[in-house]
Every structure is written in structure tokens, then in C-alpha cells.
C-alpha positions as CSV (number, residue, x, y, z in Angstrom):
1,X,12.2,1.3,5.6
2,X,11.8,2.0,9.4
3,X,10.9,-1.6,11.5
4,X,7.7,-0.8,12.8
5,X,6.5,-2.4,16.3
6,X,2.9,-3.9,16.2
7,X,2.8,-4.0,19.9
8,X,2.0,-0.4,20.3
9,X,-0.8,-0.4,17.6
10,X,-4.2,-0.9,17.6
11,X,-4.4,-2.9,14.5
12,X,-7.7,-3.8,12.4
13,X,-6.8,-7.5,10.5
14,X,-9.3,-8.0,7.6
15,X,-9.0,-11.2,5.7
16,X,-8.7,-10.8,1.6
17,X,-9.2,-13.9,0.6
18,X,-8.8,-17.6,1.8
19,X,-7.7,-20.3,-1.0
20,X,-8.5,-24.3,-1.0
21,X,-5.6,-26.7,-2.3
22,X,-5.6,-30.4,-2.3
23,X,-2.7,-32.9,-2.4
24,X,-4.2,-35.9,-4.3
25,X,-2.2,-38.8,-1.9
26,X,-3.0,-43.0,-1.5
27,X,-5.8,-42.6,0.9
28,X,-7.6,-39.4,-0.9
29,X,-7.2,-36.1,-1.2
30,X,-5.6,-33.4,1.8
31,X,-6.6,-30.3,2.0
32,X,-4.6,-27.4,2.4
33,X,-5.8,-23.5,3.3
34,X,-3.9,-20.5,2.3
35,X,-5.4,-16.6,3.7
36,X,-4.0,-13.5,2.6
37,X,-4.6,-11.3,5.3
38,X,-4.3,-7.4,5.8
39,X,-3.8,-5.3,9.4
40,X,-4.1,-1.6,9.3
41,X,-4.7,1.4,11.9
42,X,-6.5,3.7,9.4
43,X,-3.8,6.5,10.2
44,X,-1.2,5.4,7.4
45,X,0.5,2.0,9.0
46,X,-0.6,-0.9,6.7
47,X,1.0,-4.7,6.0
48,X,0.1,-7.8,3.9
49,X,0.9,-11.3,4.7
50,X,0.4,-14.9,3.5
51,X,0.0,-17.4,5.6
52,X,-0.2,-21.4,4.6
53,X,-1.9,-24.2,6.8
54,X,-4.1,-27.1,7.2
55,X,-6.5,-25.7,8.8
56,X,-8.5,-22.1,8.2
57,X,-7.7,-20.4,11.2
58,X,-4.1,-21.4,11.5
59,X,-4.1,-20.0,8.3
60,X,-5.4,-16.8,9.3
61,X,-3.1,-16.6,12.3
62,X,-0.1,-16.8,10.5
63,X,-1.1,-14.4,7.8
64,X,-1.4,-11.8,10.5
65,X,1.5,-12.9,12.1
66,X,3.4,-12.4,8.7
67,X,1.5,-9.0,8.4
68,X,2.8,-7.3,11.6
69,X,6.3,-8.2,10.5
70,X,5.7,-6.4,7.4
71,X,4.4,-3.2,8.5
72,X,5.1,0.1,6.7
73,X,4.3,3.7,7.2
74,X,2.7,5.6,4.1
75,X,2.5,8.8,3.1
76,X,-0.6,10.4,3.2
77,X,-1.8,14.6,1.7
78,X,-5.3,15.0,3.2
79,X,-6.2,11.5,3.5
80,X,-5.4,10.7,-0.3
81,X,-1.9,9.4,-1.6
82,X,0.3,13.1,-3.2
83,X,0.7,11.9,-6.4
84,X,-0.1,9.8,-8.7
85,X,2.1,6.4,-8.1
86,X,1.9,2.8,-10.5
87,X,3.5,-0.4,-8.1
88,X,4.4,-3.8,-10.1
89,X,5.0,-7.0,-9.0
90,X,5.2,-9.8,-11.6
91,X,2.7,-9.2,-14.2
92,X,0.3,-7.2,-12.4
93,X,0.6,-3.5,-11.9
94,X,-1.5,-1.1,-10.3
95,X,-1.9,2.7,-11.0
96,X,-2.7,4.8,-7.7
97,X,-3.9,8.5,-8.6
98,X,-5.1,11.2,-5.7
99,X,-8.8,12.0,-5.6
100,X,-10.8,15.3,-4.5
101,X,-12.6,14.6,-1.2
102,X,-15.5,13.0,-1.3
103,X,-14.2,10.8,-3.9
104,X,-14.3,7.6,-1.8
105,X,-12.0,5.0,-2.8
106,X,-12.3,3.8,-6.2
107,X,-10.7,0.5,-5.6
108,X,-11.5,-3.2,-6.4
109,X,-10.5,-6.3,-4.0
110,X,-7.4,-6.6,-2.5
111,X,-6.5,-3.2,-3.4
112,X,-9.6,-1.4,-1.9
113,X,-8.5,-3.3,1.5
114,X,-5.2,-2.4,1.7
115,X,-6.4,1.2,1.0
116,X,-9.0,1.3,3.7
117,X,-6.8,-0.5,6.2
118,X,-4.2,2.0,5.6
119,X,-6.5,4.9,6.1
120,X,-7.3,6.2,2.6
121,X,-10.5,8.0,2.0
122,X,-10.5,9.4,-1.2
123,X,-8.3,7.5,-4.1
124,X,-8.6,6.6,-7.4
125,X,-6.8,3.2,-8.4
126,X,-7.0,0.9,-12.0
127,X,-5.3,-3.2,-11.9
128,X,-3.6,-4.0,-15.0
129,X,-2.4,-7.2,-15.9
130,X,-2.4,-10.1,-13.8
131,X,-5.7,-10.7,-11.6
132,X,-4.3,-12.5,-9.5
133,X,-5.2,-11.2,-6.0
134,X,-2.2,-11.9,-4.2
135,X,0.5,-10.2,-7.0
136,X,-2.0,-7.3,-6.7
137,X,-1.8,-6.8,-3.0
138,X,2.2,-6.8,-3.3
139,X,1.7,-5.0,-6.3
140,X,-0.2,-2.3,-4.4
141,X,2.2,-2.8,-1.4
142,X,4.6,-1.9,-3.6
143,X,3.7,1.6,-4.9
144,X,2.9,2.5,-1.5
145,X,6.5,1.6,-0.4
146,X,7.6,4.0,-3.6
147,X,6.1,7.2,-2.3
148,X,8.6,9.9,-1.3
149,X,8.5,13.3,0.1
150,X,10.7,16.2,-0.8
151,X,13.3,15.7,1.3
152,X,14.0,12.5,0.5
153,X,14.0,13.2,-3.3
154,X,16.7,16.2,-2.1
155,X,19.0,13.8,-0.2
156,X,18.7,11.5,-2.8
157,X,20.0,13.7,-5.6
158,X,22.0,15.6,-3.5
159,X,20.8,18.8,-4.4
160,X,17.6,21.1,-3.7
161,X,14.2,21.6,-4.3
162,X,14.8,25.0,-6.3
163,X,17.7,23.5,-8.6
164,X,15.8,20.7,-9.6
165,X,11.9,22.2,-10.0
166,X,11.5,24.0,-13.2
167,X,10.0,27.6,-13.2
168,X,6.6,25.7,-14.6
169,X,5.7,24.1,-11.2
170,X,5.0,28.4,-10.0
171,X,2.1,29.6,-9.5
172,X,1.3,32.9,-10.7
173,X,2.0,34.9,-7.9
174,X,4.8,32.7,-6.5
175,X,8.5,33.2,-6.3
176,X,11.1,30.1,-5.9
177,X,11.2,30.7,-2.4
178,X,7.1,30.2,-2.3
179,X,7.1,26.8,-3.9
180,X,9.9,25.5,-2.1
181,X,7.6,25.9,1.6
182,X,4.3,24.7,-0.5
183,X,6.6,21.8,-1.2
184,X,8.0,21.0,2.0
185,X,4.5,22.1,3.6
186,X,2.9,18.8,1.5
């Protein structure tokens, strides 16, 4: 992935969610703060990050420091995702389907922010497995990091669009030629 400079952007930051620990020690207990935090532009740059600290702010700040050093570009068809795409991380998975506008986004927690921050408007999405908010923001992270367009898919196998899309994919009144544009086109 490209390196992306968060200098240039105007960047929303939206915290997900902000997590209490305590360290039982002689004199008591010490509290700890973790925040997951997400910065966006709404036009397809997105990026998570985790930040640890003793106080709730500091927290904060590092998450978004983390964030803009994790920045990634995603595709985007008409402000919905092309195809349908599942990301994993550890026991939590998350399917990702496009959605006719006017859908909205169909998304709960940490998923539904990434999506907004990144600029999605009408998606359909479905956690499996873990619940744990964190593994499904890098879970969700991760299938957006997966999407590829057709050129990529054609570098990557080393051949073309035409010898590797089956006659199925035509409409009725294209010919091979057709498709190939509507695919590069997308």
C-alpha cells in the first residue's frame, strides 16, 4: 500500500470506544485508559489506531496519532464498496456487500464508523464471530485493504481481463471487447 500523508488532509477523528483497566498495586488500584480512535475524509482515505495511556485524552491523542500513520485509500463504485468482500482478523470476520442507493449503511459499531469516516453511503455489512470491537475494526480494516480493481487482478495473474472472464459475465448485447471497458470503466 501507498504511504499516505495526513498533512494534506482534512481529517474527521471520531472516537469508537474508550476502555477502563486497573493495575491492582500496594497503595490501590491505577487506572489505565485505552481509545480506539478512527480519522477519515469521507472521500475514501480512512485509518484505525489504538492508543494506551493514563489519562483519557492522552489516550485519544495517540490513537489519532497511530491513525494517520495508518492511513489507506479504498476503493469506492458510486459511493458503495464493488463487490461484495469478507475481512478477518482473529476470530472475528466481517462480510462487506454493495447496497442500492438509498440503502444507508447497514453497519453496527466500530464497523458503521469506519464506514462513514471513509465515505460510504450505501453498504450492507454482517460481524461474525468475535464481538470484540477492536478485532472488528481491524477485521473491517482488513477487507477494505483486500479490494482490488481490474488492473491489478490483471498484473497480478499476468494475463487479461478477456482470458480470464468467462462468457457468463456478458450481457446480452455485449461482445468481449464491451465488458472489458465496463470493467475497466468500474
Amino acid at each position: 500500500m501507498l504511504k499516505i500523508n495526513p498533512e494534506s488532509l482534512e481529517l474527521n477523528e471520531t472516537v469508537v470506544f474508550v476502555n477502563r483497566v486497573s493495575k491492582v498495586v500496594k497503595g490501590g488500584r491505577r487506572f489505565g485508559f485505552a481509545a480506539m480512535v478512527v480519522v477519515g475524509n469521507g472521500e475514501g482515505i480512512v485509518g484505525i489506531g489504538y492508543g494506551k495511556a493514563k489519562d483519557v485524552s492522552e489516550a485519544i491523542r495517540k490513537g489519532v496519532s497511530k491513525a494517520k500513520k495508518n492511513l489507506i485509500k479504498v476503493r469506492m463504485k458510486k459511493k458503495t464498496i464493488p463487490y461484495t468482500v469478507m475481512g478477518h482478523y482473529g476470530a472475528a470476520t466481517v462480510i462487506m456487500k454493495p447496497a442500492s442507493p438509498g440503502t444507508g449503511v447497514i453497519a453496527g459499531g466500530a464497523v458503521r464508523t469506519i464506514l462513514e469516516a471513509a465515505g460510504f453511503q450505501d453498504i450492507l455489512t454482517k460481524s461474525l464471530g468475535s464481538s470484540n470491537n477492536l478485532n472488528i475494526a481491524k477485521a473491517t480494516m482488513n477487507g477494505l485493504m483486500s479490494l482490488k480493481n481490474v488492473k491489478d487482478i490483471e498484473k497480478l495473474r499476468g494475463k487479461s481481463i478477456l482470458e480470464t472472464v468467462s462468457y457468463t459475465h456478458l450481457r446480452a448485447h455485449e461482445t468481449p471487447e464491451h465488458l472489458v471497458c465496463r470493467l475497466l470503466l468500474e
